[in-house]
Chimera marker file (.cmm) of the C-alpha trace (Angstrom):
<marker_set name="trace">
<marker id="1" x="-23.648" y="72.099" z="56.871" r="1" g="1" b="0" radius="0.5"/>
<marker id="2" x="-24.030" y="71.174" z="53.058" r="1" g="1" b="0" radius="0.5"/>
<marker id="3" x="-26.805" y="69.223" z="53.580" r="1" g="1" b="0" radius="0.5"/>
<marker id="4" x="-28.619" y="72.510" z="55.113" r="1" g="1" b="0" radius="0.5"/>
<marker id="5" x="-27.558" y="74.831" z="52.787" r="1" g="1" b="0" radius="0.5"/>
<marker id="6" x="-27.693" y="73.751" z="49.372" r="1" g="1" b="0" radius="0.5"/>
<marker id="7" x="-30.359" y="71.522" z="47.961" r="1" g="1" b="0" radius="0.5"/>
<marker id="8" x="-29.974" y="67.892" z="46.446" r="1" g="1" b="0" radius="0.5"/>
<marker id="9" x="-31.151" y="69.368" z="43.165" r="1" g="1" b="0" radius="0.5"/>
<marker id="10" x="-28.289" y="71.987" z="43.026" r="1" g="1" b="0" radius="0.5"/>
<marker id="11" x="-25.280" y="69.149" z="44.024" r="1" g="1" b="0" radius="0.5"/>
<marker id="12" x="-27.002" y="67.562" z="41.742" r="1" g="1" b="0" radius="0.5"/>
<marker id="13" x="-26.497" y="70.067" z="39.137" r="1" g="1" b="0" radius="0.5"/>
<marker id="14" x="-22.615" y="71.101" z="40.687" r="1" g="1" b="0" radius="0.5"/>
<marker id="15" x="-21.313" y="67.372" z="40.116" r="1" g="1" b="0" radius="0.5"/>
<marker id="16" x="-22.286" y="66.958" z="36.435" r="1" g="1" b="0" radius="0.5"/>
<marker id="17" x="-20.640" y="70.310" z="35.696" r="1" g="1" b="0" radius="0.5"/>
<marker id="18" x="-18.103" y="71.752" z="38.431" r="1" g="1" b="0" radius="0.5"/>
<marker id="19" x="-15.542" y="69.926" z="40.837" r="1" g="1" b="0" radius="0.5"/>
<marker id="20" x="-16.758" y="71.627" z="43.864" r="1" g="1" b="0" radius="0.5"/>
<marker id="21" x="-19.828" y="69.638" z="43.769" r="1" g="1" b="0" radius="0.5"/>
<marker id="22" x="-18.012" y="67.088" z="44.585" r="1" g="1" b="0" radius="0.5"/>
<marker id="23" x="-16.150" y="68.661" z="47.216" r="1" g="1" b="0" radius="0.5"/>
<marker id="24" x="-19.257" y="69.662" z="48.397" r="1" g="1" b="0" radius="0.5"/>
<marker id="25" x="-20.755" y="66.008" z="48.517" r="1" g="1" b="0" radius="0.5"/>
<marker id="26" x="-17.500" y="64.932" z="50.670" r="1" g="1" b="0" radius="0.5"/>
<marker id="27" x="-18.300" y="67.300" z="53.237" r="1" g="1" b="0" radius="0.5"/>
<marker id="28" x="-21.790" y="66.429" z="53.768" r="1" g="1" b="0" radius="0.5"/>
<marker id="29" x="-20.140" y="62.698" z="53.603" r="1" g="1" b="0" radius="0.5"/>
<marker id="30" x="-17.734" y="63.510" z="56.154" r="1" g="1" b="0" radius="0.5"/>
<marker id="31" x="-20.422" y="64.728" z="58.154" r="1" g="1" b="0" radius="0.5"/>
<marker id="32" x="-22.972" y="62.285" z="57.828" r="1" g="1" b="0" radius="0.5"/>
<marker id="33" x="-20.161" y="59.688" z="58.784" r="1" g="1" b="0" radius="0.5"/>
<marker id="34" x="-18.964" y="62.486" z="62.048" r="1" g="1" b="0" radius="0.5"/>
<marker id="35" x="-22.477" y="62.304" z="63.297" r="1" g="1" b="0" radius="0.5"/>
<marker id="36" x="-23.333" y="58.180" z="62.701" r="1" g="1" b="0" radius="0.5"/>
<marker id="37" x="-20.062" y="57.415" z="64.237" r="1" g="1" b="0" radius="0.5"/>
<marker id="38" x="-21.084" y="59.426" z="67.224" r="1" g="1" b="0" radius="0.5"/>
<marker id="39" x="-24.494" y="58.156" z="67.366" r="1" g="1" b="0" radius="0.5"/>
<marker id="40" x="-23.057" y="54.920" z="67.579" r="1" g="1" b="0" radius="0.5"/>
<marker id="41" x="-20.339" y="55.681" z="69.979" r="1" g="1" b="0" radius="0.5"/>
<marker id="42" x="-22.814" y="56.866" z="72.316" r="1" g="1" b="0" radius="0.5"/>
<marker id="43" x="-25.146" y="54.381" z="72.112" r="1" g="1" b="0" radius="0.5"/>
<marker id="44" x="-22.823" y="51.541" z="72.638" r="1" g="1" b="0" radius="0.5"/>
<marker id="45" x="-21.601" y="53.800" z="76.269" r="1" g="1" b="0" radius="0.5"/>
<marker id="46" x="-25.373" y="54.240" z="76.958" r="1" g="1" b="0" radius="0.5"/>
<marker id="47" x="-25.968" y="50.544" z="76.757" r="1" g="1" b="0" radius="0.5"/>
<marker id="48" x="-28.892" y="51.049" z="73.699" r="1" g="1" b="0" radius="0.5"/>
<marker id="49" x="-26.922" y="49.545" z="70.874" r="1" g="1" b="0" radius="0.5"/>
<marker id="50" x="-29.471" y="47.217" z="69.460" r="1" g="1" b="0" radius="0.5"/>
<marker id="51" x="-32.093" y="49.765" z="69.949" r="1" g="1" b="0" radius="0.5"/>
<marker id="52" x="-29.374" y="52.114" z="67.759" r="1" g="1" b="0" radius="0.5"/>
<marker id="53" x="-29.331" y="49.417" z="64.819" r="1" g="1" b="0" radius="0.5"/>
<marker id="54" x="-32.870" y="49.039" z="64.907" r="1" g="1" b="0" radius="0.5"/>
<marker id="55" x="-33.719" y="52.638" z="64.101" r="1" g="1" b="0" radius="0.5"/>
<marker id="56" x="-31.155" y="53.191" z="61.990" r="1" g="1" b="0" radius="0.5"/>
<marker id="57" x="-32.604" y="50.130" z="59.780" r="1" g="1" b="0" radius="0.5"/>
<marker id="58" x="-35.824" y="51.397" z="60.251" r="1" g="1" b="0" radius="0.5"/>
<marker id="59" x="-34.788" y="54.168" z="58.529" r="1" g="1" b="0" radius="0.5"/>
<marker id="60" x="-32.292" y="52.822" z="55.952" r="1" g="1" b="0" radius="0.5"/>
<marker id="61" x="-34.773" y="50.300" z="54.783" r="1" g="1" b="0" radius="0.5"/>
<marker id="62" x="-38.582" y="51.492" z="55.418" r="1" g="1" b="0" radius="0.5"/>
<marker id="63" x="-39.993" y="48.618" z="53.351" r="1" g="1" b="0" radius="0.5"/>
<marker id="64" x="-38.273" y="45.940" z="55.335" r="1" g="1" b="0" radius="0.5"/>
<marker id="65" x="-35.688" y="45.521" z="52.242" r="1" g="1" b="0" radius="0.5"/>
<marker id="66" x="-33.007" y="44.448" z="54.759" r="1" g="1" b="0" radius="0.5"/>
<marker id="67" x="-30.275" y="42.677" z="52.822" r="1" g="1" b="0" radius="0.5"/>
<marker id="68" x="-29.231" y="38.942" z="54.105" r="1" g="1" b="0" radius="0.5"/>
<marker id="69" x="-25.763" y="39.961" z="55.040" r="1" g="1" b="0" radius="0.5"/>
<marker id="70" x="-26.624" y="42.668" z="57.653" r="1" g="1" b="0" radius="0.5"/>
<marker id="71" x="-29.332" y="39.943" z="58.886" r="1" g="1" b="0" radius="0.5"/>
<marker id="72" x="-26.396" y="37.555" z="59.318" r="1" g="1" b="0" radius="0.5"/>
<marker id="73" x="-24.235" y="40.110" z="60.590" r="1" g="1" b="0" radius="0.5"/>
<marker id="74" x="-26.938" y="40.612" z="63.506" r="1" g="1" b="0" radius="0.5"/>
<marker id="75" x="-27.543" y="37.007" z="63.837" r="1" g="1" b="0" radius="0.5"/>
<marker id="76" x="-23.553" y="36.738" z="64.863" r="1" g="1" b="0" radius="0.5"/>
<marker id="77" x="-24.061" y="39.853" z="67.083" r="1" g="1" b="0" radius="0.5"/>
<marker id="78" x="-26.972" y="38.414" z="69.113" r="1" g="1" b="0" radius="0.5"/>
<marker id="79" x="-29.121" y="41.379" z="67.850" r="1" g="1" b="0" radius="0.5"/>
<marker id="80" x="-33.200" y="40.720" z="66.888" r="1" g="1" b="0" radius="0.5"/>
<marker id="81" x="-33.967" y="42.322" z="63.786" r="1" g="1" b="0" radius="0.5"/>
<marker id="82" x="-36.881" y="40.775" z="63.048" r="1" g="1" b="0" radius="0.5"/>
<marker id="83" x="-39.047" y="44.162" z="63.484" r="1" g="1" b="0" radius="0.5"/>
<marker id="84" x="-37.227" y="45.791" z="60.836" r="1" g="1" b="0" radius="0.5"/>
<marker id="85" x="-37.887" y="43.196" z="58.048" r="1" g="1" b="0" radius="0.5"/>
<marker id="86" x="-40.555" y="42.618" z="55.761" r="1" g="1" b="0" radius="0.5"/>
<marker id="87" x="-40.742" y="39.030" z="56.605" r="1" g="1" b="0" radius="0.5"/>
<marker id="88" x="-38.979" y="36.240" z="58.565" r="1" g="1" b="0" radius="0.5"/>
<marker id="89" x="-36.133" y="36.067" z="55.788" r="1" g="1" b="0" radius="0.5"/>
<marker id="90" x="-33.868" y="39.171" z="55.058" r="1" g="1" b="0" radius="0.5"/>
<marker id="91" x="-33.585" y="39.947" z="51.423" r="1" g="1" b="0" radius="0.5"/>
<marker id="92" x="-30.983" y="38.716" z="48.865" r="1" g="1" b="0" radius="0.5"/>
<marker id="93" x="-29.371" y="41.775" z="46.816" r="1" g="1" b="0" radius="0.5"/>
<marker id="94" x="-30.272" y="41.848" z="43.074" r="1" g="1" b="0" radius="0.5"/>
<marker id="95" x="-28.232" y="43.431" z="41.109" r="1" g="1" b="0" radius="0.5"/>
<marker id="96" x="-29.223" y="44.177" z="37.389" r="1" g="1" b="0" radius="0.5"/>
<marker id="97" x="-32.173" y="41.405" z="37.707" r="1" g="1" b="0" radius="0.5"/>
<marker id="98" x="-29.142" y="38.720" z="38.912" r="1" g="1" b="0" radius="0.5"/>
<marker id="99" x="-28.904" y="38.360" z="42.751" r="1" g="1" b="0" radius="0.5"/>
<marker id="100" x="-25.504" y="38.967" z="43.906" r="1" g="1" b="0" radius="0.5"/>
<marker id="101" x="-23.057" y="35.642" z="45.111" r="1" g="1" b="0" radius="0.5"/>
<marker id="102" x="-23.480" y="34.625" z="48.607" r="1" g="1" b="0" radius="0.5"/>
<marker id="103" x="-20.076" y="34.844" z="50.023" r="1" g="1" b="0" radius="0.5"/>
<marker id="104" x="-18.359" y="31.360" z="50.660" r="1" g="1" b="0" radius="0.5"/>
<marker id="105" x="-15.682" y="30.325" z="53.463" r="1" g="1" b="0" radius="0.5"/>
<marker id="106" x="-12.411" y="28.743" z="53.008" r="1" g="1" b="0" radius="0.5"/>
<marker id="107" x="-14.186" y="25.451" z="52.839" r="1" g="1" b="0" radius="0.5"/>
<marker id="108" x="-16.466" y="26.681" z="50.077" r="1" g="1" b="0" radius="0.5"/>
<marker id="109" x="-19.524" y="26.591" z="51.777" r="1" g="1" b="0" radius="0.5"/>
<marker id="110" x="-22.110" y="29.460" z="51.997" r="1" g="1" b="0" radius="0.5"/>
<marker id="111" x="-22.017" y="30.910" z="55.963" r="1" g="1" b="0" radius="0.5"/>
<marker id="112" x="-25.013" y="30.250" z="58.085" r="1" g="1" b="0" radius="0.5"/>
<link id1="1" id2="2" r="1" g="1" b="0" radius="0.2"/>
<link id1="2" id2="3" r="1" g="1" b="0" radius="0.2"/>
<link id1="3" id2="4" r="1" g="1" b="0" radius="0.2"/>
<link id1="4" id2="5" r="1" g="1" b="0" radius="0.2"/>
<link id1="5" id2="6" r="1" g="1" b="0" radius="0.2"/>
<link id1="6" id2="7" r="1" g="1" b="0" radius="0.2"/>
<link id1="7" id2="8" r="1" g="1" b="0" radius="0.2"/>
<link id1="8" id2="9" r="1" g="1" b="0" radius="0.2"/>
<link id1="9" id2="10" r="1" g="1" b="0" radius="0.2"/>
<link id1="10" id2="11" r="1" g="1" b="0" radius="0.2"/>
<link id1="11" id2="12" r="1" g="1" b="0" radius="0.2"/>
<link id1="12" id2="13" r="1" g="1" b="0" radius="0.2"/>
<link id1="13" id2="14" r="1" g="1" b="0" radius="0.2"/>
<link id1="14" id2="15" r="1" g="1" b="0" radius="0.2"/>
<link id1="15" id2="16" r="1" g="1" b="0" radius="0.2"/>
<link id1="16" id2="17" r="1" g="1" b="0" radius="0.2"/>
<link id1="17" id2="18" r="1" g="1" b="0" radius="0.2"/>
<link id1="18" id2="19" r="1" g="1" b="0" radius="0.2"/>
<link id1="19" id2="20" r="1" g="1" b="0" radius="0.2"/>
<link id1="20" id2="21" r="1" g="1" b="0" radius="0.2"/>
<link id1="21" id2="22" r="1" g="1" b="0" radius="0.2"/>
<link id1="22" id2="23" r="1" g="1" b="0" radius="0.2"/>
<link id1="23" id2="24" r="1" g="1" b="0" radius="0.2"/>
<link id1="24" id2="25" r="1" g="1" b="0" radius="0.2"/>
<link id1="25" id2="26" r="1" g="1" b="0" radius="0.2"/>
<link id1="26" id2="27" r="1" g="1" b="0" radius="0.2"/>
<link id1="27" id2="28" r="1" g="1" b="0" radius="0.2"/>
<link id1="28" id2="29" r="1" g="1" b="0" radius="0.2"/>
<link id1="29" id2="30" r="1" g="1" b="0" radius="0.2"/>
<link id1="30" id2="31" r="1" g="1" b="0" radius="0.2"/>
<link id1="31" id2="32" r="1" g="1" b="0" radius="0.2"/>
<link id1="32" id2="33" r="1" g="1" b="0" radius="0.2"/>
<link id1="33" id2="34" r="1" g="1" b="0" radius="0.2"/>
<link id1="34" id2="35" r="1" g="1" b="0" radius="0.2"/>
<link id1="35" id2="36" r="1" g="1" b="0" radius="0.2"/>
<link id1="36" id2="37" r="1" g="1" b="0" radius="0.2"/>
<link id1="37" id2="38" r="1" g="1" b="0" radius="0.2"/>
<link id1="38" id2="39" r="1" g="1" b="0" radius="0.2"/>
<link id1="39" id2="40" r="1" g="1" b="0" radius="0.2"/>
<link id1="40" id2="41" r="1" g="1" b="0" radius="0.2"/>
<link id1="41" id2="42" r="1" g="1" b="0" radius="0.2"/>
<link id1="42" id2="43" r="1" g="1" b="0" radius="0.2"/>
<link id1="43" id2="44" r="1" g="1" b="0" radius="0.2"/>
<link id1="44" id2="45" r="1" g="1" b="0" radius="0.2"/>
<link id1="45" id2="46" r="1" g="1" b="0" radius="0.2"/>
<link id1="46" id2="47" r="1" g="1" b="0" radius="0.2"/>
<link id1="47" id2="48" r="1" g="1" b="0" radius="0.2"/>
<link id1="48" id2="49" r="1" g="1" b="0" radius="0.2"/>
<link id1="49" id2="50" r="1" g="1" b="0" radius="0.2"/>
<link id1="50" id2="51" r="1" g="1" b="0" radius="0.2"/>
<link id1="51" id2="52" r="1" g="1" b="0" radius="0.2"/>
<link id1="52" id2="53" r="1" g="1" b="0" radius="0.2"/>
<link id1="53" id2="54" r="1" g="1" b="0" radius="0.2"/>
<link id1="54" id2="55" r="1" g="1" b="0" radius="0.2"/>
<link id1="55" id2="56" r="1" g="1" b="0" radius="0.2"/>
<link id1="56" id2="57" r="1" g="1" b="0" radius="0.2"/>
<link id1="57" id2="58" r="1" g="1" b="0" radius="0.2"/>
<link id1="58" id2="59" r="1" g="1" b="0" radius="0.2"/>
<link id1="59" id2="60" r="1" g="1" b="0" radius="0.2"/>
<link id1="60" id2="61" r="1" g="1" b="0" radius="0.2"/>
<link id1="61" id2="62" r="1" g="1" b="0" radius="0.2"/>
<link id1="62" id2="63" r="1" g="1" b="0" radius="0.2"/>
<link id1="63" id2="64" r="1" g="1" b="0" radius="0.2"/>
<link id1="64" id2="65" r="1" g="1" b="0" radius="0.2"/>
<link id1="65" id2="66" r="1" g="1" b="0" radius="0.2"/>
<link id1="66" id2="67" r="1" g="1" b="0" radius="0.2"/>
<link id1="67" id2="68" r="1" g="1" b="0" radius="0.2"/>
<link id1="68" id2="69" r="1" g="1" b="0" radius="0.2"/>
<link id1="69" id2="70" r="1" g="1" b="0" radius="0.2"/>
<link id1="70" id2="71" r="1" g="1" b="0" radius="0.2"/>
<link id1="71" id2="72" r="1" g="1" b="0" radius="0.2"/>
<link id1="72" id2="73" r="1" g="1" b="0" radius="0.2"/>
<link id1="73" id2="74" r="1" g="1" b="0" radius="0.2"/>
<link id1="74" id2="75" r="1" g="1" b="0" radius="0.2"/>
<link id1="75" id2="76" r="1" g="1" b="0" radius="0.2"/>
<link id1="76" id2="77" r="1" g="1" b="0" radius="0.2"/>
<link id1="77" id2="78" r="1" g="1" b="0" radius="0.2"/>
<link id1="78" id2="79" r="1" g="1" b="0" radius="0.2"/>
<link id1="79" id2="80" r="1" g="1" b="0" radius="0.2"/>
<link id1="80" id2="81" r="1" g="1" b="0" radius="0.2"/>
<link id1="81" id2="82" r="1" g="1" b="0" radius="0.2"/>
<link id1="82" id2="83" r="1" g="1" b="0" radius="0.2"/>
<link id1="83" id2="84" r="1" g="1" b="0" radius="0.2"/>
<link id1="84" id2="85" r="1" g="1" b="0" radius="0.2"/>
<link id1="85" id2="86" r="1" g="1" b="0" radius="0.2"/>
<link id1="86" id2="87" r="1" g="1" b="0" radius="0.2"/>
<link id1="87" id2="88" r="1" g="1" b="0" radius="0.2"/>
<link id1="88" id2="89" r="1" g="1" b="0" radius="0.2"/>
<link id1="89" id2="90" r="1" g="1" b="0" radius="0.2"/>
<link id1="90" id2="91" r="1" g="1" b="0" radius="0.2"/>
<link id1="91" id2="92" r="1" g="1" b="0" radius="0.2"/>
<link id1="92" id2="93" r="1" g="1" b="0" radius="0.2"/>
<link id1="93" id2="94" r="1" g="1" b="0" radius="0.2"/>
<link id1="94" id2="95" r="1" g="1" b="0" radius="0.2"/>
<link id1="95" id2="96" r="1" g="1" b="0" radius="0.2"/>
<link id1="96" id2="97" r="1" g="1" b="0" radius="0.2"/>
<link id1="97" id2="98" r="1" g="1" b="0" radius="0.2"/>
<link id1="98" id2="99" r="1" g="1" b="0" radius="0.2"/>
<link id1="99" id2="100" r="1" g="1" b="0" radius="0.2"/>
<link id1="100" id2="101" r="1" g="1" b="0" radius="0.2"/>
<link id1="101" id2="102" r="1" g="1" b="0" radius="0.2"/>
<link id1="102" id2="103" r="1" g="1" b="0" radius="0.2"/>
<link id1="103" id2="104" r="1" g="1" b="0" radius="0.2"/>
<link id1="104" id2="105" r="1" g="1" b="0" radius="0.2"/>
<link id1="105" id2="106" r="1" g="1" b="0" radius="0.2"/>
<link id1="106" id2="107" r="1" g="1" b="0" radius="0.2"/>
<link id1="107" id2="108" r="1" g="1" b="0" radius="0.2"/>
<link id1="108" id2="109" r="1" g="1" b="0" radius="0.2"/>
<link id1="109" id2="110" r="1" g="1" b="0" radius="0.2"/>
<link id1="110" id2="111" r="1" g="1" b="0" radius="0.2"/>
<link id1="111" id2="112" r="1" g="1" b="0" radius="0.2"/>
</marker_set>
Protein backbone atom coordinates (compact mmCIF):
# COMPACT_ATOMS: atom_id res chain seq x y z
CA UNK A 1 0.00 0.00 0.00
CA UNK A 2 3.13 2.39 -0.16
CA UNK A 3 2.94 2.77 -3.57
CA UNK A 4 -0.79 4.27 -3.02
CA UNK A 5 -0.15 6.27 -0.27
CA UNK A 6 2.88 8.18 -0.44
CA UNK A 7 4.27 9.68 -3.58
CA UNK A 8 7.68 8.85 -5.39
CA UNK A 9 8.70 12.42 -4.66
CA UNK A 10 8.24 12.03 -0.82
CA UNK A 11 10.33 8.32 -0.69
CA UNK A 12 12.29 10.16 -2.55
CA UNK A 13 12.81 12.75 -0.04
CA UNK A 14 12.48 9.90 3.17
CA UNK A 15 15.61 7.86 1.78
CA UNK A 16 18.13 10.73 1.50
CA UNK A 17 17.22 11.78 5.04
CA UNK A 18 15.32 9.10 7.32
CA UNK A 19 15.63 5.15 7.53
CA UNK A 20 12.01 4.58 7.18
CA UNK A 21 12.18 5.54 3.66
CA UNK A 22 13.79 2.78 3.15
CA UNK A 23 11.64 0.62 5.04
CA UNK A 24 9.08 2.08 3.21
CA UNK A 25 10.66 1.23 -0.31
CA UNK A 26 10.95 -2.61 0.94
CA UNK A 27 7.41 -2.81 1.43
CA UNK A 28 6.30 -1.53 -1.79
CA UNK A 29 9.27 -4.06 -3.01
CA UNK A 30 7.83 -6.82 -1.20
CA UNK A 31 4.70 -6.06 -2.74
CA UNK A 32 5.49 -5.46 -6.15
CA UNK A 33 7.39 -8.91 -5.99
CA UNK A 34 3.81 -10.56 -3.90
CA UNK A 35 1.77 -9.44 -6.81
CA UNK A 36 4.38 -10.39 -10.04
CA UNK A 37 4.92 -13.68 -8.45
CA UNK A 38 1.22 -14.20 -8.44
CA UNK A 39 0.66 -12.88 -11.78
CA UNK A 40 2.98 -15.32 -12.91
CA UNK A 41 1.79 -18.19 -10.88
CA UNK A 42 -1.48 -17.79 -12.35
CA UNK A 43 -0.67 -17.41 -15.65
CA UNK A 44 1.51 -20.40 -15.92
CA UNK A 45 -2.00 -22.55 -14.24
CA UNK A 46 -4.11 -20.63 -16.83
CA UNK A 47 -1.95 -21.80 -19.65
CA UNK A 48 -1.13 -17.80 -20.87
CA UNK A 49 2.49 -17.71 -19.89
CA UNK A 50 3.99 -16.32 -23.01
CA UNK A 51 1.16 -13.98 -23.33
CA UNK A 52 2.27 -13.02 -19.39
CA UNK A 53 6.01 -12.27 -20.57
CA UNK A 54 4.90 -10.44 -23.42
CA UNK A 55 2.99 -7.78 -21.52
CA UNK A 56 5.08 -7.59 -18.88
CA UNK A 57 7.98 -6.63 -21.53
CA UNK A 58 5.72 -4.50 -23.14
CA UNK A 59 5.65 -2.70 -20.23
CA UNK A 60 9.19 -3.01 -18.81
CA UNK A 61 10.65 -1.91 -22.05
CA UNK A 62 8.11 0.42 -24.16
CA UNK A 63 10.81 1.35 -26.69
CA UNK A 64 11.63 -2.20 -27.57
CA UNK A 65 15.02 -1.80 -25.38
CA UNK A 66 14.84 -5.55 -24.61
CA UNK A 67 18.27 -6.63 -23.41
CA UNK A 68 19.99 -9.79 -25.35
CA UNK A 69 19.96 -11.98 -22.34
CA UNK A 70 16.15 -12.03 -21.68
CA UNK A 71 15.95 -12.51 -25.68
CA UNK A 72 18.14 -15.59 -25.19
CA UNK A 73 16.47 -16.56 -22.18
CA UNK A 74 13.12 -16.74 -24.37
CA UNK A 75 14.85 -18.23 -27.25
CA UNK A 76 15.72 -21.37 -24.71
CA UNK A 77 12.07 -21.17 -23.46
CA UNK A 78 10.45 -21.50 -26.91
CA UNK A 79 8.78 -18.06 -26.29
CA UNK A 80 8.40 -15.33 -29.51
CA UNK A 81 9.36 -12.06 -28.42
CA UNK A 82 9.77 -10.56 -31.42
CA UNK A 83 6.64 -8.07 -30.86
CA UNK A 84 8.19 -6.60 -27.96
CA UNK A 85 11.50 -5.50 -29.61
CA UNK A 86 12.52 -2.66 -31.50
CA UNK A 87 14.02 -4.73 -34.16
CA UNK A 88 14.94 -8.34 -35.08
CA UNK A 89 18.05 -8.20 -32.60
CA UNK A 90 17.51 -7.63 -28.76
CA UNK A 91 19.72 -4.98 -27.36
CA UNK A 92 23.22 -5.32 -25.78
CA UNK A 93 23.41 -3.50 -22.21
CA UNK A 94 25.70 -0.40 -22.10
CA UNK A 95 26.88 0.45 -19.20
CA UNK A 96 28.72 3.88 -18.73
CA UNK A 97 29.10 4.14 -22.76
CA UNK A 98 30.96 0.35 -22.55
CA UNK A 99 28.53 -2.55 -23.34
CA UNK A 100 28.57 -5.04 -20.68
CA UNK A 101 30.60 -8.78 -21.32
CA UNK A 102 28.58 -11.36 -22.96
CA UNK A 103 28.66 -14.20 -20.60
CA UNK A 104 30.93 -17.20 -21.76
CA UNK A 105 30.53 -21.12 -21.03
CA UNK A 106 32.98 -23.43 -19.60
CA UNK A 107 34.45 -23.76 -23.03
CA UNK A 108 34.85 -20.01 -23.35
CA UNK A 109 32.60 -19.42 -25.96
CA UNK A 110 29.78 -16.77 -26.00
CA UNK A 111 26.12 -18.86 -25.74
CA UNK A 112 23.93 -18.85 -28.76
Amino acid sequence: MVCKKYTRAYLHCLVTKDAMGSQLLSYHNLSYMMRLSRDLHMSIVEGRFPEFVRGFLRVQFPRGDVPKWVCNAMEVADIDISECCASTKCVTPIVQGQPLPIPVNANGAAPN
